[in-house]
C-alpha positions in Angstrom: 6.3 -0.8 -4.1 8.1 -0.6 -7.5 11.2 -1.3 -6.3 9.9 -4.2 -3.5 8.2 -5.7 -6.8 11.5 -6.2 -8.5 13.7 -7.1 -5.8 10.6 -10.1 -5.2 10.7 -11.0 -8.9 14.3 -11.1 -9.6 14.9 -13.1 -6.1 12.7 -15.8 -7.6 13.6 -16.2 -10.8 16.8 -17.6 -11.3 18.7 -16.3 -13.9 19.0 -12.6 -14.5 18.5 -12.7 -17.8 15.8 -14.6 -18.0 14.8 -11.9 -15.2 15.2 -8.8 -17.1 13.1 -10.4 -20.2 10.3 -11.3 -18.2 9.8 -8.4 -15.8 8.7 -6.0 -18.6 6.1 -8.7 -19.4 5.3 -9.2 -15.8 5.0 -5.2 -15.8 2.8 -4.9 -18.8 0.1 -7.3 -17.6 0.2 -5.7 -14.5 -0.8 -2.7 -16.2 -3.2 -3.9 -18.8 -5.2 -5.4 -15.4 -4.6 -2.8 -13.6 -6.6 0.0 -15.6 -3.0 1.7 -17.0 -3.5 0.8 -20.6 -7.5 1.7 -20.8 -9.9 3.0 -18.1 -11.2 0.4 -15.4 -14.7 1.4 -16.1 -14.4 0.6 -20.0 -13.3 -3.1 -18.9 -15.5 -5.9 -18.9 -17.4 -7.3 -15.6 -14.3 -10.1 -15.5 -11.4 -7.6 -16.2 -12.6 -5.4 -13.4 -13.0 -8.2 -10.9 -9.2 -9.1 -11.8 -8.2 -5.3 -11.5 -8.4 -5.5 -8.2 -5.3 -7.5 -8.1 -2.8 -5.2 -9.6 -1.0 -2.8 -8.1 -1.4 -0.4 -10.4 -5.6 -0.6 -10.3 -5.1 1.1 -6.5 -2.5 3.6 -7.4 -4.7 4.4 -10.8 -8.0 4.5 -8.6 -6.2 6.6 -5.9 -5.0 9.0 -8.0 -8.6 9.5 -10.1 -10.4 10.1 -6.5 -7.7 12.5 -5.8 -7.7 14.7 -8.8 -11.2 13.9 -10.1 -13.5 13.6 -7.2 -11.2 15.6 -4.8 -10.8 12.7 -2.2 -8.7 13.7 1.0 -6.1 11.7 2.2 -8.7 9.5 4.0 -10.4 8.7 1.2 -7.5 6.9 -0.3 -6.5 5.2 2.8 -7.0 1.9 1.9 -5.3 2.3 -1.2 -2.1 3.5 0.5 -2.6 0.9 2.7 -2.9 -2.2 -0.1 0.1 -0.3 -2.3 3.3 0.5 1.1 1.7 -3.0 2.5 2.7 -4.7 -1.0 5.4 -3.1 -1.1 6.8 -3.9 2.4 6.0 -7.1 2.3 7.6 -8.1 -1.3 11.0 -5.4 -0.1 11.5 -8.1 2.9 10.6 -10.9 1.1 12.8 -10.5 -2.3 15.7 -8.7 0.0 15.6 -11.9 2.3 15.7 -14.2 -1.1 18.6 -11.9 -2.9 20.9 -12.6 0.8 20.3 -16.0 0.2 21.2 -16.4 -3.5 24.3 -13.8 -3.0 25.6 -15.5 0.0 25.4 -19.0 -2.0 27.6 -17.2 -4.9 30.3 -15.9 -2.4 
């Protein structure tokens, strides 16, 4: 999903530098949403409604039912789901917009 994420970003954005100083921003809010910086439940009623999309609130989640509650595989299905289905889906998307802006350069 990582990897998808960044091939996405830096497939949109057009310069690579102005790529590589915005993608540890991007990263960061990502996180701070996401429950990576503090604890989800610790967040207020509106930052947990926006956790929900970041990608790091369903690997975060999925990893606290796994080790905390001792959730089986099923029980983080959906969250596997939400974080390979992001990622396929931003690989093919920011692999398809790289071709394009590599074949215009050559």
């Amino acid at each position: 999903m990582c990897v998808g994420l960044m091939a996405f970003l830096y497939g949109f954005i057009r310069s690579e530098r102005v790529a590589d100083a915005m993608l540890p921003v991007v990263i960061i809010v990502l996180c701070v949403f996401g429950g990576a910086m503090f604890p989800y439940e610790v967040m207020s009623p509106a930052m947990q409604k926006a956790a929900v999309y970041s990608p790091a609130f369903w690997v975060i989640d999925g990893l606290k039912r796994i080790a905390i509650e001792k959730t089986g595989w099923g029980g983080v299905a959906p969250h596997l789901a939400i974080v390979y289905g992001l990622g396929a889906v931003t690989s093919f998307a920011g692999a398809a917009k790289l071709r394009g802006k590599l074949a215009g350069k050559g």
